[in-house]
N, C-alpha and C positions, 0 to 999 in steps of 0.2 A: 388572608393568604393572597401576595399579590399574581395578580391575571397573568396565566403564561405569557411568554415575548417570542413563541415561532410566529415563524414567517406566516403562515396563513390565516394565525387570531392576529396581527398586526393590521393585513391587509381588510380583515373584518371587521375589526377597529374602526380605521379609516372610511371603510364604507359608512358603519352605521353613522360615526359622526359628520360627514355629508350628506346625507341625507336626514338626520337632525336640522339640519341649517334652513335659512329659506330656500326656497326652489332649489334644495339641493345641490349648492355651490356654497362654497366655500374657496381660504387658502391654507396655504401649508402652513400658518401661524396660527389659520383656526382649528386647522387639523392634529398639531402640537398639546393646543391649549384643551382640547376637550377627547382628544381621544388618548391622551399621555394615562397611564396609572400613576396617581401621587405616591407610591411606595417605592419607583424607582426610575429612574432617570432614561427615558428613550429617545431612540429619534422615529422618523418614520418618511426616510428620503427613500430608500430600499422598499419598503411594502408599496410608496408612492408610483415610482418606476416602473414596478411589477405590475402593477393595475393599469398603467398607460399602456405597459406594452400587451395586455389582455385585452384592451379595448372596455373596460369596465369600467373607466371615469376617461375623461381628455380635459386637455387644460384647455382653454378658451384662449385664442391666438398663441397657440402653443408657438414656442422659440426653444429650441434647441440651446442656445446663447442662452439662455439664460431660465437654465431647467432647476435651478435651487432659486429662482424667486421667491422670496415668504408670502410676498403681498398678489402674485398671480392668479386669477381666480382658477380655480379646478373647479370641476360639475361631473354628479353621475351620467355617467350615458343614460341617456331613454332605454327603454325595454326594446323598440321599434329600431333602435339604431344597436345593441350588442349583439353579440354573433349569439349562437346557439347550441346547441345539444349535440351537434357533432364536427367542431373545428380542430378542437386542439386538445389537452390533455384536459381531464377532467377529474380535479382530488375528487372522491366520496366525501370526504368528511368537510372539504369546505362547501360543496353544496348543502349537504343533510342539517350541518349545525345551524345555518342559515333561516333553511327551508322548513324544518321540521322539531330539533331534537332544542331552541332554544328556550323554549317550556320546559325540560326533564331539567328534575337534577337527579342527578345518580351518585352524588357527593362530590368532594375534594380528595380523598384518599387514593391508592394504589386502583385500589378495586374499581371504585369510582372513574376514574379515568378511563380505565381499559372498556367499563361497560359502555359508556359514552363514548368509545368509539366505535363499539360496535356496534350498538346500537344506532347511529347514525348513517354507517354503514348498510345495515340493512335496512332501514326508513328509507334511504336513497332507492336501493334494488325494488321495494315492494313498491313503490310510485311509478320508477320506470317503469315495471311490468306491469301494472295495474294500466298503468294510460296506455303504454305500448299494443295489452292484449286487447284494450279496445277500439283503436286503431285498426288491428288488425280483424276485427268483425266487420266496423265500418268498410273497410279498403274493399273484401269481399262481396262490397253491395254499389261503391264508386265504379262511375264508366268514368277513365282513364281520360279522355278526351275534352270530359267536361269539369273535368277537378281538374286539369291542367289548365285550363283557358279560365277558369275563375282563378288557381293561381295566378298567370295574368294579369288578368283583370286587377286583381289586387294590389300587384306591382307599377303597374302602369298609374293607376287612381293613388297610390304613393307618392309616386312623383309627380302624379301633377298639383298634386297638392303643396309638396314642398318646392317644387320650382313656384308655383306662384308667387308663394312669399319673398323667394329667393329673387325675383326679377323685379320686385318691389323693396324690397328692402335698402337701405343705406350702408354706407363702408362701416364698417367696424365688426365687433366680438358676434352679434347676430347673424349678420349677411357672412360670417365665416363659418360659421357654427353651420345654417343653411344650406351653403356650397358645399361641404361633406357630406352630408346627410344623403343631396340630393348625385353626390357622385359616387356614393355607396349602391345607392337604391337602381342609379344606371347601368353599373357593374352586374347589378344583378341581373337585369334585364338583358342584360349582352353574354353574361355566361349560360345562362339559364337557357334563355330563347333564342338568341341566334346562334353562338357556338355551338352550344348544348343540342336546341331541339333544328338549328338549321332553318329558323325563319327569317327570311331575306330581311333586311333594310327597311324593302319600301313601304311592306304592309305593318311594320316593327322596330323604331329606331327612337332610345331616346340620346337627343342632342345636348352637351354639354360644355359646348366652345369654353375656351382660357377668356373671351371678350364678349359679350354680348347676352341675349338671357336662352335660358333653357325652354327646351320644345321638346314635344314626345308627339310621332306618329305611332297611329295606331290603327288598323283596319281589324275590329273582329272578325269580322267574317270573312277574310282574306284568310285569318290566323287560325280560325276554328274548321276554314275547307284543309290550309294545309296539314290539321292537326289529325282532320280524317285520310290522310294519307300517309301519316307517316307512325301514326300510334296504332297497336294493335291489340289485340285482348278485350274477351267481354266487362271486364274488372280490373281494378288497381292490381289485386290479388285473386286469382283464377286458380281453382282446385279442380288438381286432372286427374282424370283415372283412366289408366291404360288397362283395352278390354282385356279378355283373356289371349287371344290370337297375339297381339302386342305384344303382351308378354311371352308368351312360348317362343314367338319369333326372335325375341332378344335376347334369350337366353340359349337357343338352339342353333339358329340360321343369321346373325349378325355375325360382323366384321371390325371391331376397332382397330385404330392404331390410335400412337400418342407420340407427337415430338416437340425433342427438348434441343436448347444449343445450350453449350458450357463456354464462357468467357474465362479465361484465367490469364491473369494480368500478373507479370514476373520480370525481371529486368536479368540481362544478359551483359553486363559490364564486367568484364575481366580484372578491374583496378591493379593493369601492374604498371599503371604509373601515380605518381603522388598529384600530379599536377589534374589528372581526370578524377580524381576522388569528387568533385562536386557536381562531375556527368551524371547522368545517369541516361543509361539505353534501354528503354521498356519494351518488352516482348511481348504480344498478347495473342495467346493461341486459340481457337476456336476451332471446336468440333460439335458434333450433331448426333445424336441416337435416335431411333424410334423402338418400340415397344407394341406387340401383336396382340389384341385377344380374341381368339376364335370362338362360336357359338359351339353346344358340344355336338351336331349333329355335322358339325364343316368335316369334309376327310383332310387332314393335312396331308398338302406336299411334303416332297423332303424340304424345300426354304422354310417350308411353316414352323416346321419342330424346335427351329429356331427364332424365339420370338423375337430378335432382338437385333436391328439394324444400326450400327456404326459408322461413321465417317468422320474421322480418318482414324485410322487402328494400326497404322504403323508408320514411322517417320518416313522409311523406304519411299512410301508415297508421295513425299517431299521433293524427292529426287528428278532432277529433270524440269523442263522448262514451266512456268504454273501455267494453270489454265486457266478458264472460267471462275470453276470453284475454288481450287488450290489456293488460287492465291490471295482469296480472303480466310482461308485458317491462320495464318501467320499476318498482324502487321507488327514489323519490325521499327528498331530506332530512327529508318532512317525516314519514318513517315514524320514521327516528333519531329525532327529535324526539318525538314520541310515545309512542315503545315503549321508546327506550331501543336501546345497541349490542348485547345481546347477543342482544333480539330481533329486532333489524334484520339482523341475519346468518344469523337461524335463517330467518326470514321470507325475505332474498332466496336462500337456498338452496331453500323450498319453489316459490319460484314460478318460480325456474328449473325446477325438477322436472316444473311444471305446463305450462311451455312443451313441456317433450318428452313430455310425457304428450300433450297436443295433436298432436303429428308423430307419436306411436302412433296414436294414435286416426284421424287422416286414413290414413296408411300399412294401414290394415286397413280402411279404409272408402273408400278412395280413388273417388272417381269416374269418375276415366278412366281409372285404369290397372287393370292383374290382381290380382287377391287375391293377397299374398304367401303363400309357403310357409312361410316361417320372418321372425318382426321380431328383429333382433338391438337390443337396449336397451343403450345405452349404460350401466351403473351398477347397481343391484342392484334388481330388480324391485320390490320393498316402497320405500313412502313413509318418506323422511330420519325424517320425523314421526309416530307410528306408535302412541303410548300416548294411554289416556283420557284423561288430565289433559293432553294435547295438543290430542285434539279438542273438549275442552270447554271451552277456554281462551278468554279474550274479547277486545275489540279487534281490530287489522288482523290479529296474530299467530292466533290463533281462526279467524278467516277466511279466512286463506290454509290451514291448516292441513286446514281442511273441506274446502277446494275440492279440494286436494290429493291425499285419501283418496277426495271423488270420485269425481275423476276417473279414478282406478284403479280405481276401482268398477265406473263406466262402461266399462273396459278387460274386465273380467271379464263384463258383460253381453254386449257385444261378441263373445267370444270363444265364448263358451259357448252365447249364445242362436242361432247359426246353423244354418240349415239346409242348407246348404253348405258345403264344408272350411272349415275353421277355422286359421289361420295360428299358427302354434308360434311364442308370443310368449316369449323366452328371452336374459335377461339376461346381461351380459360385466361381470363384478367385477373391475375391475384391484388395486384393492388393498383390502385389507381385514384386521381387527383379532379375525374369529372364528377361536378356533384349535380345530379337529378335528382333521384330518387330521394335524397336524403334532404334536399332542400323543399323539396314538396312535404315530404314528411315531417320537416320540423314547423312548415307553416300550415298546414294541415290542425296540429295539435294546439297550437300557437290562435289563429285567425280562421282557419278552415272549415271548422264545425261548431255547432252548438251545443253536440253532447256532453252529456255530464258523466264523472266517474264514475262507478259502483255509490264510492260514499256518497253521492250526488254535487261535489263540487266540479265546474268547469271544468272540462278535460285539460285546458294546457294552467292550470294555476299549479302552481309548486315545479311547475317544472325547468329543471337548471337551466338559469341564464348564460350558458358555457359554451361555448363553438360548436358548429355541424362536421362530424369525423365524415370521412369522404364516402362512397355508396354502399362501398363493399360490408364496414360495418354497419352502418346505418339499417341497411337489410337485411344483414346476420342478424342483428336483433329484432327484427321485425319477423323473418320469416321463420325462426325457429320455434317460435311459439306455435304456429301449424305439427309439432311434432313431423318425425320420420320414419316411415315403414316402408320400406322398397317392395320389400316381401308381398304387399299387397295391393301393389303398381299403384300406388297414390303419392302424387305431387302438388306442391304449392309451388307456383311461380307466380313474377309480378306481370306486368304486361309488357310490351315487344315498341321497344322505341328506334326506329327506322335513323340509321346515322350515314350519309352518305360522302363518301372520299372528297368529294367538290365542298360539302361543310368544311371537315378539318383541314384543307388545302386554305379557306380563308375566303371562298367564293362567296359568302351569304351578303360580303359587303360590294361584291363588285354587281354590273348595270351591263347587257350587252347595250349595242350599240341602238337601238329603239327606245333605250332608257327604261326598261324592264328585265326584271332575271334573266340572268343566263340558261337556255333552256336546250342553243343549239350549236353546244360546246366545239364542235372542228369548223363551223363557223367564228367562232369567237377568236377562236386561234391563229385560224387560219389569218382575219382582218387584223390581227395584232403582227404576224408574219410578215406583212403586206406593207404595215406601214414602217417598220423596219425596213424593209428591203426599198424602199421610197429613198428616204434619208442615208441609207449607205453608198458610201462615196469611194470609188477606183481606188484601190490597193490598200484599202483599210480591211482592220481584219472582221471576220463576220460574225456578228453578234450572236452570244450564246442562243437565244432563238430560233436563230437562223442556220446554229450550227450543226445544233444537237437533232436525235428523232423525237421529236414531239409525241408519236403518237403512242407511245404507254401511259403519257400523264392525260394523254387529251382524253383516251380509250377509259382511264380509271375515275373520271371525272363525270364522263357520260353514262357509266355502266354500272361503278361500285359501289356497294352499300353494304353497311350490318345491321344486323336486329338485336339489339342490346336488350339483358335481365339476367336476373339473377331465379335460381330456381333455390328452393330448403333440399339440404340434404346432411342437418344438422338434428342432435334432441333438441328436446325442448328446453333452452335456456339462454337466458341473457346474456353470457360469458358462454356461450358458446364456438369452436372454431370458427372463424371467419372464413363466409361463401364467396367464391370467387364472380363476377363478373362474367356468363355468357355469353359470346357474339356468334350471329350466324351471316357467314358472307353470303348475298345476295347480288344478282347481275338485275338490274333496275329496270332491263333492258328487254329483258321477255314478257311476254303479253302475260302471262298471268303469277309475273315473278312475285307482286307486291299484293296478288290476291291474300285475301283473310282466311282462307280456308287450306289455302297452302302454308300461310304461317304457321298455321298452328298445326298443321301436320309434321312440317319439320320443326316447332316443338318436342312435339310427341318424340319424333324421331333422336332428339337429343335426352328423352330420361330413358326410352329403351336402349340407348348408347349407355347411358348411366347405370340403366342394372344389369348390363353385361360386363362393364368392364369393376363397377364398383368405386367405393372413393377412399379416400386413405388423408391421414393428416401429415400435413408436409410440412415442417418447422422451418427448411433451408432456406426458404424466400419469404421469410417474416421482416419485414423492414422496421426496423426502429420506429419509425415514426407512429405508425399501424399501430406495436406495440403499446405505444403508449397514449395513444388514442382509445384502445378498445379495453381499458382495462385488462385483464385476464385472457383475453385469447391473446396465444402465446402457436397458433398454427391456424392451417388456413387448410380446407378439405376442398381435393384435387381428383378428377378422376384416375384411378392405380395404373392405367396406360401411362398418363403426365409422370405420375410419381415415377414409376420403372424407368422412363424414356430418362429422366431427371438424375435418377442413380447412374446410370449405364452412362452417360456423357459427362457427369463429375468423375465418375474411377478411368473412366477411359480418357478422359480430356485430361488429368494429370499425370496419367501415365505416359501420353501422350507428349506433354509438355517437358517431363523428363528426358525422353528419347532426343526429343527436334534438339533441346539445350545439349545433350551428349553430342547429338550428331556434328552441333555446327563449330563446337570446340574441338573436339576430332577431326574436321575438315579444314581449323586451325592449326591445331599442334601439326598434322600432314602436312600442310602445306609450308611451314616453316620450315619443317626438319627438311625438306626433299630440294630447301633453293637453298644456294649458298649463300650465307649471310656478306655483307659488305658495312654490316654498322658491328660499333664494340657492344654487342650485348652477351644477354646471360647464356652461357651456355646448353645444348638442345636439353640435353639433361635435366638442368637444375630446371629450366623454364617450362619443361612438359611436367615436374613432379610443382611448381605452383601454381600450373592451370590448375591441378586435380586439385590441390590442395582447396583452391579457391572455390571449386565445384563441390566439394565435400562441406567445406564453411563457409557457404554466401553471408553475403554484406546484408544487414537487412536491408529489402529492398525499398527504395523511391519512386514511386509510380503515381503516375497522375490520377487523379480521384475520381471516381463516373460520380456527376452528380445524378441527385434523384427527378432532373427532368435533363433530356439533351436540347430539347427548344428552349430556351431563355425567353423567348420573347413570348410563348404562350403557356398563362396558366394554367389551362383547363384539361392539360392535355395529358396521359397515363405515363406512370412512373415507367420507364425500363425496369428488364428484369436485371 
């Protein structure tokens, strides 16, 4: 019977016969001639393609020009050079048939096939969970600080190895091969450690010039003091029990809130003419909810009985000159027009931002109701917008951007200037593009230890040579095997990794002027201010710099940080809903803000938020990508404040958007019928009954596309919601 021809026995094909060959290279004439089935006539340009674009073979001096070469040599990737267990989508069945089930036969028949896939299927599941659950014993016994600096270590003793060769070797197919390798492995060290974990440059830098050879700085013990400052947790994985007191209090005498913003992106083009059919004028409205939940001993006010705060809930509120906020619920066409689409998109994501930055700020200053105990934020506590050449930017883009930073500015006064408890303001990251946890984890199983599985084979043997999915599942699957019982105030969480607003701004690679980190940020500023205003010359106009107020960027640079994890509040399983990504804002700037015993208090302080408000699965902000990363989770569990906050600003944000669209073709058709016209048009009549018409049957709309990051220039950095 000849050998199926889908797509992924082709690309298993092609594998196994490159690595039949010597050193596992070959070309697409060898891969014809030995991986063809004599029964019927294939090619294998398609499964080729597919494997380059997975990173699971590269052609050696690869050329674009001239990608059907027969005689070009192709080679498997090294084990050390393919990505991992959580990048990209991952079949079950082409890892399993690989890895495990190509011993079975289960037949050639109906039966036979369907068992062999299922069977492959679950051989996959029982390995993951098998290395996974042991993993997760280890992680329980890992200090955090020392398994990150041997990762490290390990990164670093990577490349120096292959820069060596690399600054020795000769032009051709080898010294190419080498310069990947080696600018793979610097990648990592830049996303991992200085993006990632915020270690500067000097004590951490591997160099990779376009001319000359490769070098890597390295200080450990530069790298291992600032690891003790910025990582926190007795363990990778830390199991907490909240006493009894903990619990009554979080169930009786706690305060949440939870806010969400709603983007809804709609286009307002009236088409009554032929010639603008290929306009299009996009409207994107933005509004804000929060959602209450009281302990049962709190007395409710009368505002309390009302869990459920709004903005904006009627168009009325439109009316009249905008103000502050107003007038980021609406950006209209005439910013496209203006800015252009790609700023029109970055802009209507900041001023959604600014809407729920607004529902933070009321939510913790509320008037009539109780100081919240813990604000849960919808999204990642740091601004979408967040680098200098963002807030120094000019135009509407510039000015939303400032207002932006702000306003989280204003969030940080707020918090920190009180004389009374201060509400534990702590972000919920459903999906996100920073990989830590999950990069340590795959080289942890990979390089990291020397245990062996149950069966006694190497903990990382068998395990898929497939992409690292980004933290969120990575640790879904990790931490759900701790099981979940709220009931009995017991938590898994991972440990607390310090991410401070001057990292993701892009400081780790700047030098004040001593030629050491930046430590004395309105210094820093201030001499960049200085030398500015040097070189500005009579009647030119004054550099953004110089123009703008510095001091909320300078302010959030000096003071602002988060403490990132993830905590389980999942059963126990591998296809489990995916955990969202905890952040807790910290000001850097109080003597004992960065102490370890307050960490882990406001910890605690965020699962007693958790069993008060409870968590709920949220399907509505499941991202494709997610999806097809994590297999079967198909939701992501949210605290039920996020969720409600979430509901109450979708119904209200299009009901809402209904209204503005009525209102502004209403203050259309008014305004026509009441001038006297002076052109030959349609009569008031006919032309008020095709507005409506047109409002009854819109055009499907054209609207510009939010991509899934709004910095282009940084990979590392969290999806929008």
């Amino acid at each position: 019977m000849p050998k199926s021809s889908s797509a992924y026995d082709k690309e298993d094909r092609v594998l196994k016969a490159l690595r039949s060959l010597p050193g596992s290279t070959g070309t697409i004439a060898d891969i014809h001639r030995m991986a063809a089935d004599g029964t019927v006539v294939e090619t294998f340009y398609r499964p080729i393609r597919r494997l380059l674009e997975k990173k699971l073979i590269h052609k050696v001096g690869f050329d674009y020009r001239r990608n059907a070469d027969l005689y070009g040599p192709i080679e498997v990737q090294s084990a050390a050079g393919q990505l991992s267990l959580f990048d990209v989508e991952v079949d079950r069945e082409q890892v399993a048939s690989e890895k495990f089930a190509d011993s079975l036969n289960f037949g050639e028949d109906i039966v036979g096939q369907n068992a062999a896939y299922t069977a492959r299927s679950f051989l996959y599941e029982e390995n993951r969970r098998s290395v996974l659950t042991k993993v997760f014993e280890l992680w329980r016994k890992e200090d955090p600080r020392e398994l990150i600096l041997r990762y490290i270590d390990w990164l670093v003793e990577q490349f120096r190895q292959v820069s060596e060769r690399y600054n020795v070797a000769f032009a051709g197919a080898d010294k190419d091969k080498l310069r990947r390798n080696a600018d793979r492995i610097a990648n990592d060290i830049l996303e991992f450690a200085n993006r990632g974990l915020g270690i500067h440059y000097s004590p951490l830098r591997a160099e990779t010039p376009l001319r000359g050879i490769y070098t890597v700085t390295y200080d450990r013990d530069a790298v291992r003091l600032h690891l003790e400052h910025m990582v926190f947790g007795e363990h990778m994985i830390d199991e907490i029990q909240l006493t009894p007191q903990q619990m009554d209090e979080a169930k009786n005498d706690m305060v949440v809130v939870g806010t969400d913003s709603s983007m809804h992106i709609g286009e307002i083009n009236m088409g009554l003419s032929s010639y603008a059919e290929d306009e299009h004028m996009p409207l994107t409205v933005n509004n804000g909810a929060a959602f209450w939940n009281y302990g049962k001993h709190i007395v409710l006010s009368a505002a309390d009985k009302n869990p459920r705060d709004m903005l904006p809930w009627d168009a009325k509120q439109m009316e009249g000159p905008p103000n502050e906020y107003t007038k980021y619920m609406i950006v209209g066409p005439e910013v496209l027009e203006n800015e252009g689409e790609d700023k029109y998109v970055r802009i209507a994501v900041s001023a959604s931002e600014i809407v729920q930055r607004h529902m933070d700020e009321q939510s913790i200053k509320h008037p009539s109701r109780r100081i919240p105990d813990i604000v849960f934020h919808d999204g990642r506590i740091y601004p979408m917008e967040h680098k200098l050449n963002n807030y120094l930017a000019s135009g509407e883009y510039g000015n939303t951007v400032r207002s932006a930073i702000r306003h989280f500015y204003n969030i940080l006064v707020q918090i920190t200037g009180r004389k009374r408890k201060s509400p534990l303001y702590t972000g919920v990251v459903k999906s996100t593009e920073l990989k830590i946890f999950s990069r340590l984890l795959d080289w942890y199983i990979r390089y990291g230890t020397t245990e062996s599985r149950p069966d006694g084979h190497r903990l990382g043997e068998g395990w898929p040579e497939t992409p690292p999915f980004p933290d969120t599942s990575a640790m879904t699957y990790l931490l759900s095997l701790g099981g979940y019982k709220p009931e009995t105030g017991v938590f898994f969480t991972t440990c607390q990794i310090q991410r401070n607003f001057s990292t993701l701004a892009g400081y780790y690679q700047y030098y004040s002027k001593d030629g050491k980190p930046i430590t004395d940020w309105e210094g820093y500023f201030q001499e960049m201010r200085r030398r500015y205003a040097e070189i500005q010359m009579p009647g030119d106009p004054l550099p953004p710099i110089l123009e703008y107020d510095m001091a909320p960027f300078v302010e959030l640079c000096d003071r602002a940080g988060v403490l990132m994890f993830f905590i389980n509040h999942t059963q126990n399983s591998t296809d489990a809903p995916r955990l969202p990504r905890y952040e807790i804002f910290c000001d850097m700037s109080e003597p004992d803000g960065m102490d370890p015993v307050r960490v882990r208090r406001q910890v605690e302080r965020v699962l007693q938020g958790l069993m008060l408000s409870g968590v709920q699965a949220d399907k509505d902000h499941n991202l494709a990508a997610s999806i097809a990363a994590s297999g079967k989770q198909d939701a992501i569990m949210i605290p039920n404040v996020l969720y409600e906050a979430h509901e109450t600003a979708k119904v209200v944000g299009k009901d809402f958007e209904a209204q503005f669209r009525a209102a502004v073709f209403s203050r259309i058709i008014q305004t026509l019928k009441a001038q006297p016209s002076q052109l030959d048009i349609i009569p008031a009549s006919r032309h008020t009954q095709r507005v409506f018409g047109l409002l009854e049957s819109p055009r499907s709309p054209r609207v510009p596309e939010i991509p899934t990051s709004v910095d282009r220039d940084v990979s590392d950095e969290d999806v929008p919601k």
